[in-house]
C-alpha positions as a Python dict, from the first residue, in 0.01 Angstrom:
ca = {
    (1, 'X'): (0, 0, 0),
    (2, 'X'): (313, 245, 70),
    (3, 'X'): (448, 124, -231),
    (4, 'X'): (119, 221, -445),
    (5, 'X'): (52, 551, -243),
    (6, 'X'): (399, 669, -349),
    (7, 'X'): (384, 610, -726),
    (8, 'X'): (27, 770, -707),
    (9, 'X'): (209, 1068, -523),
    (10, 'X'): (491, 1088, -787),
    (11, 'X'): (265, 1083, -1092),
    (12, 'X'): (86, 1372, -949),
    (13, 'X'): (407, 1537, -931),
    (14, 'X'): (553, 1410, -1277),
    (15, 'X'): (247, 1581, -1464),
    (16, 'X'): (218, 1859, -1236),
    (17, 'X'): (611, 1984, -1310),
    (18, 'X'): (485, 1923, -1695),
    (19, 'X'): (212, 2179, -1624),
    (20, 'X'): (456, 2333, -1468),
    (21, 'X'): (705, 2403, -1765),
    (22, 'X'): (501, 2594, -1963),
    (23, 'X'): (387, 2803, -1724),
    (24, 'X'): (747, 2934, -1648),
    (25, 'X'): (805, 3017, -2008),
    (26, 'X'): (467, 3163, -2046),
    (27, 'X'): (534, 3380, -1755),
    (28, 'X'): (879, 3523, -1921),
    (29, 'X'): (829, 3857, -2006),
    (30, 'X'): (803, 3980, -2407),
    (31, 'X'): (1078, 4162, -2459),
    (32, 'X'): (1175, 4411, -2792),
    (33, 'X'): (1509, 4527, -2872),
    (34, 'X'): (1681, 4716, -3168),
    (35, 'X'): (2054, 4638, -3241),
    (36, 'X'): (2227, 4872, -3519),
    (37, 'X'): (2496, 4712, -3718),
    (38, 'X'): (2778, 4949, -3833),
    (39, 'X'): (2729, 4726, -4185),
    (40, 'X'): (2531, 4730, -4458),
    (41, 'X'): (2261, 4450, -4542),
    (42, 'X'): (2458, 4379, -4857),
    (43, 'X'): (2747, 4191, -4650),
    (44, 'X'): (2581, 3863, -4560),
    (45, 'X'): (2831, 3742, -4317),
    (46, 'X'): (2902, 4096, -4127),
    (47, 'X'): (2550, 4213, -4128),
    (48, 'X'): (2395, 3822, -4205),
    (49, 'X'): (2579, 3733, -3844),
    (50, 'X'): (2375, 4014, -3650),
    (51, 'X'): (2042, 3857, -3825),
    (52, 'X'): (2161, 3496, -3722),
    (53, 'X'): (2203, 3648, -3378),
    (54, 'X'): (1855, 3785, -3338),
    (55, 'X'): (1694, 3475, -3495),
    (56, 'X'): (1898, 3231, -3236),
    (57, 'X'): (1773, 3434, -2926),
    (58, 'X'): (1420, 3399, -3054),
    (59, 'X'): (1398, 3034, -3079),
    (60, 'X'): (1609, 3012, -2802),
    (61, 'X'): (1310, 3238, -2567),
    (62, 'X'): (1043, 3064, -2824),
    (63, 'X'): (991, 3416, -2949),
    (64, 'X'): (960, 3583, -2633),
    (65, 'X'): (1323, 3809, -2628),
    (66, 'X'): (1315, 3941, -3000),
    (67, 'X'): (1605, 4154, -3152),
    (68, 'X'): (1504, 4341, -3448),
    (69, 'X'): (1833, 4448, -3679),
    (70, 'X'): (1923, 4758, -3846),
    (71, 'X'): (2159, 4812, -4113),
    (72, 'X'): (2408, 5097, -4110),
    (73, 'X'): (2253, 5377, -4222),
    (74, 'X'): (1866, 5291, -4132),
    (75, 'X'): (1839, 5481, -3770),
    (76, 'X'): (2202, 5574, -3754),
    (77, 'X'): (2555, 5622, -3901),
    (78, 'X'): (2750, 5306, -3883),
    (79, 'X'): (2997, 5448, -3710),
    (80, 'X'): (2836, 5556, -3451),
    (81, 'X'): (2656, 5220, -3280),
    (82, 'X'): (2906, 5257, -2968),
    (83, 'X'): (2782, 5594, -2907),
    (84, 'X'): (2405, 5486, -2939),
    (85, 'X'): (2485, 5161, -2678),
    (86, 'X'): (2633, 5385, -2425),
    (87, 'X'): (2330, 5666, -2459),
    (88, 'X'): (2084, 5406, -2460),
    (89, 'X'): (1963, 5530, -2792),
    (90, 'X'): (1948, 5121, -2875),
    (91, 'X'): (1991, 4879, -2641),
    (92, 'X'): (2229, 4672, -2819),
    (93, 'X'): (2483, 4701, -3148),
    (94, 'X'): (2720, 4501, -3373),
    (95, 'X'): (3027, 4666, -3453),
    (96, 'X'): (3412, 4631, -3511),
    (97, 'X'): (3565, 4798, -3210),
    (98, 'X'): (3868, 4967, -3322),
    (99, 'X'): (3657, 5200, -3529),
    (100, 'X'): (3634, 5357, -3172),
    (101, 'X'): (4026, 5429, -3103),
    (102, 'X'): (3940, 5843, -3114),
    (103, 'X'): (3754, 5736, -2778),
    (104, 'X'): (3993, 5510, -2650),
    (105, 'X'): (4296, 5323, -2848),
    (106, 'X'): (4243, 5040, -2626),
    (107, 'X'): (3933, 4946, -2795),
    (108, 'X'): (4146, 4795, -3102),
    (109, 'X'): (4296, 4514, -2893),
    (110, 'X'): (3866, 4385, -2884),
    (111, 'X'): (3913, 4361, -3281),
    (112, 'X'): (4279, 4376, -3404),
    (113, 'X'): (4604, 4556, -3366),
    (114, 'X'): (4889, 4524, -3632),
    (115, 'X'): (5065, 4185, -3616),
    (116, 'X'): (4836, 4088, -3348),
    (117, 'X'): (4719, 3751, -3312),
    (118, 'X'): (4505, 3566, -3547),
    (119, 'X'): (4168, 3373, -3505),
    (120, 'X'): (4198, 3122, -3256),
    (121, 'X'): (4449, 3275, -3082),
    (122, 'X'): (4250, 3544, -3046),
    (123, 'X'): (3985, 3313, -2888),
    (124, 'X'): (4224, 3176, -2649),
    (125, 'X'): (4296, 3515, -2548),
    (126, 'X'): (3928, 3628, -2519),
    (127, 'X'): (3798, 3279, -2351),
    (128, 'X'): (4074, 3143, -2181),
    (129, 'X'): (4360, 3419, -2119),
    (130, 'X'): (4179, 3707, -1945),
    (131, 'X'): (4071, 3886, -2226),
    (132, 'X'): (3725, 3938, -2236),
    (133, 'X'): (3799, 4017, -1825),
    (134, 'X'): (4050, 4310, -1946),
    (135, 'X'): (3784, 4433, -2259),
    (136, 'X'): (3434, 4444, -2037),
    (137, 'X'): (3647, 4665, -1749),
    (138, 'X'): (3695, 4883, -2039),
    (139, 'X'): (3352, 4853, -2205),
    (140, 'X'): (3194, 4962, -1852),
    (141, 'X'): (3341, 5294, -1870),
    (142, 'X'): (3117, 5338, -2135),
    (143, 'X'): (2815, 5169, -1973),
    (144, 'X'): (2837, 4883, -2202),
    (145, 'X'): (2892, 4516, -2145),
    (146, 'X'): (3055, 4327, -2447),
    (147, 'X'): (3068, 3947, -2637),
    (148, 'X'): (3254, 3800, -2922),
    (149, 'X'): (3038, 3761, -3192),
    (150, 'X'): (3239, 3701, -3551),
    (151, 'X'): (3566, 3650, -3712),
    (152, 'X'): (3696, 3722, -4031),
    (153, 'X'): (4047, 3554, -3984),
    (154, 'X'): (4350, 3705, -4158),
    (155, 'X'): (4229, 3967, -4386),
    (156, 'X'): (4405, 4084, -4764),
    (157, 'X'): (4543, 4402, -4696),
    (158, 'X'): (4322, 4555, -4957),
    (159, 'X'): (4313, 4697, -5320),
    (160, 'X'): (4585, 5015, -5526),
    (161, 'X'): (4575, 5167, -5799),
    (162, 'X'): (4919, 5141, -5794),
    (163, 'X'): (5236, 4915, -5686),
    (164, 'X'): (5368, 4916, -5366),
    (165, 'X'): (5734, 4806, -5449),
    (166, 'X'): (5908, 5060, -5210),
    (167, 'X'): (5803, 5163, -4830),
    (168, 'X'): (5835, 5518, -5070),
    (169, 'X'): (5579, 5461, -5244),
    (170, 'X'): (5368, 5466, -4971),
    (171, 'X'): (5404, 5848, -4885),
    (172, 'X'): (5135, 6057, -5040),
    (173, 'X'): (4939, 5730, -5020),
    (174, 'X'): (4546, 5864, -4933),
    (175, 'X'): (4395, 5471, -4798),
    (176, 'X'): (4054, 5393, -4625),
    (177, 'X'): (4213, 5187, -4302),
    (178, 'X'): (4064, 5144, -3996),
    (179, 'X'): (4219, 5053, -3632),
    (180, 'X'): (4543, 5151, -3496),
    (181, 'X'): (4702, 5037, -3886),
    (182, 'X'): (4628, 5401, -4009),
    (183, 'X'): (4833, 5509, -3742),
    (184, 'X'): (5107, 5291, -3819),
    (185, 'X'): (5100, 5364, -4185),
    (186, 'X'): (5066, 5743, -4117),
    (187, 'X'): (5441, 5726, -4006),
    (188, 'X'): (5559, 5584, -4264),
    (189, 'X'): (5352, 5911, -4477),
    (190, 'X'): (5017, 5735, -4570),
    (191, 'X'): (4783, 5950, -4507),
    (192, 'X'): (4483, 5708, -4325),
    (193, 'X'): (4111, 5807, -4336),
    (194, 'X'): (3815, 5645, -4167),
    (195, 'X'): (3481, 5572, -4434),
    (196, 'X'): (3224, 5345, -4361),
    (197, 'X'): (3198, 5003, -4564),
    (198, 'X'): (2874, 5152, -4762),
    (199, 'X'): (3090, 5418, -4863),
    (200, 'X'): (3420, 5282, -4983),
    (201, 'X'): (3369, 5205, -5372),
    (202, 'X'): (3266, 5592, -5434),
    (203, 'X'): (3517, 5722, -5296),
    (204, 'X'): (3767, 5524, -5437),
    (205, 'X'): (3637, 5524, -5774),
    (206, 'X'): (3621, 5899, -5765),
    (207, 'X'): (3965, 5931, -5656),
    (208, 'X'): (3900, 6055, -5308),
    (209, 'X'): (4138, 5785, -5158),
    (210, 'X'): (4409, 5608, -5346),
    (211, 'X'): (4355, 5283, -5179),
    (212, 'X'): (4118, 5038, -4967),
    (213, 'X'): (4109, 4769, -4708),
    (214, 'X'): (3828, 4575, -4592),
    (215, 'X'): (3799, 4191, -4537),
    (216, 'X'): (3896, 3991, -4796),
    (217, 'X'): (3806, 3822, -5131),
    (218, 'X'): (3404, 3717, -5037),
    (219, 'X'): (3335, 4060, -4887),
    (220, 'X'): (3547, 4269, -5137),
    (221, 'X'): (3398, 4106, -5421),
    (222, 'X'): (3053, 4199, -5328),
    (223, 'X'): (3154, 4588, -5303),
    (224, 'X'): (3283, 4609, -5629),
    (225, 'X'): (3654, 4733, -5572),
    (226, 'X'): (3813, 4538, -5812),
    (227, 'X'): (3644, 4731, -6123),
    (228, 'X'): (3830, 5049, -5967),
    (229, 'X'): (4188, 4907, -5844),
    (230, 'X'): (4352, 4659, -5979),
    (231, 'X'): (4651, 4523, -5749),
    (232, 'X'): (4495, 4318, -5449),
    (233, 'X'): (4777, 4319, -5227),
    (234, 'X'): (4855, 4089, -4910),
    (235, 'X'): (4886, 3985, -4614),
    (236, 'X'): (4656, 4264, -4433),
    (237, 'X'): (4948, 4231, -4128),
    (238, 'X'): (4708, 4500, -3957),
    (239, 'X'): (4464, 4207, -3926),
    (240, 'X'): (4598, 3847, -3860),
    (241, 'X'): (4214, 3853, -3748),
    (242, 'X'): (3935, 4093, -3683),
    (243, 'X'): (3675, 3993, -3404),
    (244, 'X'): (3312, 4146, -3423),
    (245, 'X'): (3168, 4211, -3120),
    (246, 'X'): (2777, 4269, -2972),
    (247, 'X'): (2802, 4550, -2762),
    (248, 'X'): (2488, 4573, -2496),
    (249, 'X'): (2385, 4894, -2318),
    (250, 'X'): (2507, 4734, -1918),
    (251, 'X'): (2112, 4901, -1733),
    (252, 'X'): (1913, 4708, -2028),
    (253, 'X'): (2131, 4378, -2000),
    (254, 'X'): (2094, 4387, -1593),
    (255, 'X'): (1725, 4419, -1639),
    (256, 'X'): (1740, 4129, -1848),
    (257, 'X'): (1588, 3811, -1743),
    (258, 'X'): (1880, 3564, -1666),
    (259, 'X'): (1747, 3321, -1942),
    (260, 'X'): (1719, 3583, -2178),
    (261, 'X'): (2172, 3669, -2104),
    (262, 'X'): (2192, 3308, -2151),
    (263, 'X'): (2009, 3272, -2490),
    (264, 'X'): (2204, 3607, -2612),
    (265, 'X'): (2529, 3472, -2521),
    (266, 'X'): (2483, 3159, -2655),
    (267, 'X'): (2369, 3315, -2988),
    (268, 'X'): (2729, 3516, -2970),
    (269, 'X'): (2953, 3223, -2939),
    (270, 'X'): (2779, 3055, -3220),
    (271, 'X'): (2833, 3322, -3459),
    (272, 'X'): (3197, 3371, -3294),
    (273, 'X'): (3205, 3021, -3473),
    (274, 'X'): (3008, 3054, -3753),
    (275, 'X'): (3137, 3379, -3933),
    (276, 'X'): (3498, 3248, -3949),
    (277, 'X'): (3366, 2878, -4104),
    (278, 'X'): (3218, 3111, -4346),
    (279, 'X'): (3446, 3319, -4506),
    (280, 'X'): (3733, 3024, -4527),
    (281, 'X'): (3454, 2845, -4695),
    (282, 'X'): (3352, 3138, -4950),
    (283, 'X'): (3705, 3290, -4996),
    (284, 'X'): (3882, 3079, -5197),
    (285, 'X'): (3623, 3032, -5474),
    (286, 'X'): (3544, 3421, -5442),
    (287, 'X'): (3972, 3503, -5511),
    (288, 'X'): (3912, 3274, -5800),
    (289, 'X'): (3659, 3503, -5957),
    (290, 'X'): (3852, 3793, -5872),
    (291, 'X'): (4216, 3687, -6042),
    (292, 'X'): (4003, 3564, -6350),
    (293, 'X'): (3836, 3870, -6402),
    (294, 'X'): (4174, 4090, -6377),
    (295, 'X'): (4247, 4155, -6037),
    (296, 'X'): (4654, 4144, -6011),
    (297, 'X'): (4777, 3978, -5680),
    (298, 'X'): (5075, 4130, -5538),
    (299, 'X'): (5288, 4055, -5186),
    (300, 'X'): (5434, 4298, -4961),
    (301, 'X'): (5786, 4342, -5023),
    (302, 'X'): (5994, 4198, -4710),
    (303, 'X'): (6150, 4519, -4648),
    (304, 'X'): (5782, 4689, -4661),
    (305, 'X'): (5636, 4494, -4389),
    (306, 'X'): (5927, 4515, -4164),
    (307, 'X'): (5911, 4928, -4188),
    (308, 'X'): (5555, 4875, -4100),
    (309, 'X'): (5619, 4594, -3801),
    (310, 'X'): (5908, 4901, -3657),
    (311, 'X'): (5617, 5132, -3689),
    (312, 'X'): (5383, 4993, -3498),
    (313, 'X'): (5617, 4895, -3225),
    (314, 'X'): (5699, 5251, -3184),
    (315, 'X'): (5338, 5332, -3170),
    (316, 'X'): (5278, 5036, -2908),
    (317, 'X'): (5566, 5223, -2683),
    (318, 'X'): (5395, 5628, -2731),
    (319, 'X'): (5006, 5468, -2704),
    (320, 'X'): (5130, 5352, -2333),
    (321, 'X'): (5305, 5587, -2243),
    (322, 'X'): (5017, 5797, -2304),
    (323, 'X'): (4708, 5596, -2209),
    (324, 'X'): (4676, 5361, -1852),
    (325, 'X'): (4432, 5168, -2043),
    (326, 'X'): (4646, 5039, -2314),
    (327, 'X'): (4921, 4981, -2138),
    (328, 'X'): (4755, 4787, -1933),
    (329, 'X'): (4547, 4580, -2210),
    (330, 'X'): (4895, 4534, -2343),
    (331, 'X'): (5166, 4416, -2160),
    (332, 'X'): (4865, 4129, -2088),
    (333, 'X'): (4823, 4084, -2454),
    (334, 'X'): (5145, 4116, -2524),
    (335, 'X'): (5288, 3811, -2334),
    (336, 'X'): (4985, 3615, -2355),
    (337, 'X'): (5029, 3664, -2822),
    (338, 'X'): (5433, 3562, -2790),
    (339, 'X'): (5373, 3251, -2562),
    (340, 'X'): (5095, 3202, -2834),
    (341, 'X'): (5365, 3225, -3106),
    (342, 'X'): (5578, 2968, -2947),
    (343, 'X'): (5312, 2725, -2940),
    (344, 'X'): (5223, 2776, -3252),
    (345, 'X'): (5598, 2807, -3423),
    (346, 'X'): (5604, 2384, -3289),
    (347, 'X'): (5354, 2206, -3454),
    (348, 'X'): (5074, 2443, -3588),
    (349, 'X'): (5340, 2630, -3837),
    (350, 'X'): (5557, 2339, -3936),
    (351, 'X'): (5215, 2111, -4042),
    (352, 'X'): (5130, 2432, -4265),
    (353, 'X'): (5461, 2513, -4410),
    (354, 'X'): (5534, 2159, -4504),
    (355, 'X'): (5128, 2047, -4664),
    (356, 'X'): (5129, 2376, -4842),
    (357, 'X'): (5432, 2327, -5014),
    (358, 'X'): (5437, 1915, -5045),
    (359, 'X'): (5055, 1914, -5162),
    (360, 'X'): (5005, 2199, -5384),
    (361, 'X'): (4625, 2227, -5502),
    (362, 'X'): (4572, 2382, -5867),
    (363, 'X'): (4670, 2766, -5834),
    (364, 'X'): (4295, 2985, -5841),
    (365, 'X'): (4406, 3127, -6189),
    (366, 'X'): (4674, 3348, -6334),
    (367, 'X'): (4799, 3617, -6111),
    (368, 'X'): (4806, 3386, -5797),
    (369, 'X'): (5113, 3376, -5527),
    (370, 'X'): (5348, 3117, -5699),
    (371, 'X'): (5389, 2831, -5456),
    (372, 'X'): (5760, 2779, -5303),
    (373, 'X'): (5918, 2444, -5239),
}
């Protein structure tokens, strides 16, 4: 009789916790939010990672936290979604935080410096070597709370009208860059200016700037700048990656619902995956097109990138000098990218050096790197 009064008891509990369950999530609130994108709708795996965020969060609250997404431009300049997060203006963005260095230069070590670390190094740093600790003290100066949320990996280092053969023939240079890299090139007599991605192929097709960066082959393609510059030069040493992060205005994600910061970091890390996967899927086939249709690929000379590598460790040693923030951000970044170099130097670089030269895949078309070895 025990026996039989119990298993009556616990089937009365069984479908009284699967009452239960839906009344919890019923009894979430409905929740609205507008995130601006400093990217235009046209760049499906910048702007298409924002969307994928949005539409993860809403399955993941069945529909009760929704995110709608703007495009740069819609309800404010893309350069601007920092400033919106921290007024409250929107409650959350997507953005590239070095665009931000005017504020604060240690906002570029949340996206890229110059020969900085590259995508899953960058990870490690963020995830598992105090990074993300050192960028959210930052971030809640500015009353914003940040997460990971995309990676292009190592970028091209963009498209000239001209060859770069000579650090000389950089001086006079007018190039779109973004980050701390227009900086570095400015000593070396580039002259760097700051234009939104929407805005890029006018101005260099009307002459405005000499010379662009962006991402690489699957983005560039899409804007167009190979019909008005024809030497696609590499590596983009200003980027060995370039993290996208979700920035979230810190009094609306406090007021959110703990499930809710769950779902929306959840939805973060899988586009932290996600965007990477995509453009070393889309880029190879995308330079293919590119070199086909014209486009002449050139290297940096040797003695180029080492003027530029001097550079920026000049500008390292002034930025700190000059800014508590950096510095500190820094000399943790710093140690934490050369022990990552040593690692790497043992078995990732040595695999890498030896397939690419031992198996050599059909070059993309004439115009590509020629393959050493």
């Amino acid at each position: 009789m025990k026996r039989r009064a119990f298993l009556k008891k616990a089937a009365v509990g069984l479908a009284a916790g699967a009452v239960a369950a839906p009344a919890i999530a019923q009894s979430q609130p409905g929740i609205k939010w507008r995130m601006a994108s400093s990217f235009p709708k046209s760049l499906d795996a910048l702007f298409g990672t924002a969307e994928q965020i949005a539409s993860r969060v809403s399955k993941l609250t069945e529909g009760k936290f929704e995110i709608r997404v703007f495009a740069a431009g819609e309800i404010l300049p893309a350069l601007q979604v920092l400033d919106a997060v921290q007024n409250g203006t929107v409650e959350c963005g997507q953005s590239a935080s070095y665009y931000y260095i005017g504020k604060n230069p240690a906002f570029a070590f949340d996206t890229a410096i110059p020969f900085g670390m590259n995508a899953r190094q960058q990870n490690a740093w963020m995830y598992y070597g105090g990074g993300i600790e050192l960028m959210r003290g930052l971030f809640k100066q500015y009353n914003i709370i940040q997460f990971p949320a995309g990676n292009t990996g190592t970028q091209m280092a963009g498209w000239y009208r001209k060859e770069i053969k000579t650090v000389a023939d950089l001086k006079g240079l007018k190039m779109r860059i973004g980050g701390l890299a227009g900086q570095v090139l400015a000593k070396l007599g580039v002259v760097p200016q700051q234009i939104a991605g929407g805005e890029i192929y006018q101005a260099l097709e009307r002459g405005t700037i000499d010379a662009t960066e962006w991402v690489g082959p699957y983005d560039d393609e899409k804007l167009g700048f190979n019909k008005v510059a024809k030497f696609y030069y590499y590596p983009g040493w200003w980027e060995g990656s370039a993290q996208l992060s979700i920035y979230v205005n810190l009094k609306q994600w406090k007021a959110l619902p703990k499930a809710y910061q769950e779902a929306l970091e959840v939805a973060c890390a899988d586009a932290n995956v996600h965007m990477l996967a995509k453009y070393d899927a889309r880029n190879t086939e995308a330079l293919r097109r590119l070199v086909s249709a014209g486009t002449q690929l050139r290297a940096f000379p040797r003695p180029v990138m080492e003027a530029c590598l001097k550079a920026a460790d000049e500008l390292y040693g002034e930025l700190s000098a000059k800014n508590p923030d950096f510095k500190k951000i820094h000399e943790a970044w710093k140690k934490f990218r050369d022990d990552q170099w040593l690692w790497f130097r043992v078995a990732e670089n040595t695999y890498d050096n030896f397939v690419y030269s031992a198996r050599r895949p059909a070059a993309p078309a004439k115009g590509a790197p020629a393959k050493k070895g």
